[in-house]
VEXZAKOL-466585 format. One record per residue (C-alpha): residue in three letters; x, y, z. Coordinates in steps of 0.05 Angstrom, whole numbers, plus 5000, padded with zeros to 4 digits. Example, Ala and Ser with C-alpha at 12.3 -4.5 7.8 and 13.67 -1.06 7.14 Angstrom:
2
ALA524649105156
SER527349795143
END
This chain:
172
UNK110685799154
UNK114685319181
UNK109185139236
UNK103484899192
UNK109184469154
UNK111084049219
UNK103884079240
UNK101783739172
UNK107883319177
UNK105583099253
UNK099183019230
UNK100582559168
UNK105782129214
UNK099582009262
UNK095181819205
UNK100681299181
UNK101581059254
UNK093980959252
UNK094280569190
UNK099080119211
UNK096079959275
UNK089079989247
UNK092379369181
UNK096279029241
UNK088878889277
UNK085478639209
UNK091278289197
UNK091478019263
UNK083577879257
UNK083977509198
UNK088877039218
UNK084976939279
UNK078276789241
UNK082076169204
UNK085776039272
UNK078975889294
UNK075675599226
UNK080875029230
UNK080074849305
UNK072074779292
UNK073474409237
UNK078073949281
UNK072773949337
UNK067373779282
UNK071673239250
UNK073472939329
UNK066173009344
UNK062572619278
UNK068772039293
UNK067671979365
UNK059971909353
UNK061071309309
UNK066271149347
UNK065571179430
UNK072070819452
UNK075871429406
UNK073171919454
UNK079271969498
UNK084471979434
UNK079972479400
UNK081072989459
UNK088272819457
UNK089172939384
UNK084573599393
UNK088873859451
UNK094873729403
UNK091674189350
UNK089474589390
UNK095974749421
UNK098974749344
UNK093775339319
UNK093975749385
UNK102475689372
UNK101275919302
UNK095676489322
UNK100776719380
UNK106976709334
UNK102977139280
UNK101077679321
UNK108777689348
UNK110877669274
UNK106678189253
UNK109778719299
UNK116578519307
UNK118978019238
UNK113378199203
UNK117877859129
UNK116177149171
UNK108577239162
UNK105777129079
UNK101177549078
UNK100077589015
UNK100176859006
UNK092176449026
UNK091376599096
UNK092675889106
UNK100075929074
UNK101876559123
UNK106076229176
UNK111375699159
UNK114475439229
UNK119174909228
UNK121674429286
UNK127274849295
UNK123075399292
UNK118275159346
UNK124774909390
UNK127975619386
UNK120875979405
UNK120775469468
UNK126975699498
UNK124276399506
UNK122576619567
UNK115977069545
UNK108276799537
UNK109676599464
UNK116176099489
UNK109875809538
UNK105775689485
UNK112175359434
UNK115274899493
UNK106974699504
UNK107174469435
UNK114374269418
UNK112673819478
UNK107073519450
UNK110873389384
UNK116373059427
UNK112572629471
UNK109971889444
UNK102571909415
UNK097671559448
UNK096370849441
UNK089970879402
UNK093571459351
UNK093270909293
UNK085970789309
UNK083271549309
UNK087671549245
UNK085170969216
UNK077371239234
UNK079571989203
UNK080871589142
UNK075071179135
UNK070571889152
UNK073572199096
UNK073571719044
UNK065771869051
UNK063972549036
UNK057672579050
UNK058372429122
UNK063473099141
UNK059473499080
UNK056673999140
UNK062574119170
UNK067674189100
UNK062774589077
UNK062675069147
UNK070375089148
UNK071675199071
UNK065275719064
UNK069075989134
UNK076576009107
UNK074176279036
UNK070176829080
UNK078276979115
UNK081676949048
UNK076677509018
UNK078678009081
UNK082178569055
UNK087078839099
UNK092679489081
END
């Protein structure tokens, strides 16, 4: 008797362990579909400015690279959270609202010596270093493009129809 009991008990801990790892990988999915909603949407949004705006070109990469550092933080910190703090990650917030990371928080991730401290001191260096000269101008153009609608409609429409898409994964 007692052999079928630890056999079903061996068999329902498996199941769980499958569960978890099977909700840890939509999790993990769905924060990597907005991850890479909201850098298209950057690249979309540096693209239309830079069009209208040639001499931008060289701030508009340095602003993406910035982002781009910021989301692949984020996406890496996420998947770390998941596994090993997984009370840092909101899950059951918008998928947007998941991860809240501070300066500190970015500081303390840099000092580790691990691919996720890479990717923090990558972009707690980027928030400490001066902006480029031209910062104010891709600003200034950013503003301009979206007090007009009409001419980001495409691409709000692909990231919001892209992060609403995320936000209706069901995960657990």
């Amino acid at each position: 008797m007692k052999k079928p009991a630890i056999a079903l008990l061996l068999l329902s801990l498996s199941s769980s362990a499958f569960a978890t790892a099977n909700d840890l990988q939509c999790l993990t999915n769905k924060y990597d579909a907005y991850i890479d909603a909201s850098l298209t949407w950057y690249q979309d949004l540096v693209t239309i400015t830079t069009k209208s705006n040639p001499d931008l070109k060289e701030v508009g990469d340095w602003f993406l690279q910035g982002r781009t550092h910021h989301f692949e933080l984020n996406r890496a910190a996420v998947d770390y959270y998941l596994t090993s703090s997984p009370e840092k990650v909101a899950i059951d917030e918008q998928v947007e609202s998941w991860l809240k990371l501070s300066q500190a928080d970015v500081k303390t991730l840099s000092q580790r010596d691990d691919e996720l401290g890479k990717i923090a001191k990558t972009t707690f260096d980027d928030r400490q270093s001066p902006p480029n000269d031209k910062n104010y101008e891709l600003r200034s153009a950013f503003a301009d493009l979206l007090s007009h609608p009409s001419n980001i409609k495409p691409a709000l429409d692909k990231y919001n129809q892209s992060v609403a898409k995320t936000n209706a994964m069901k995960c657990q």
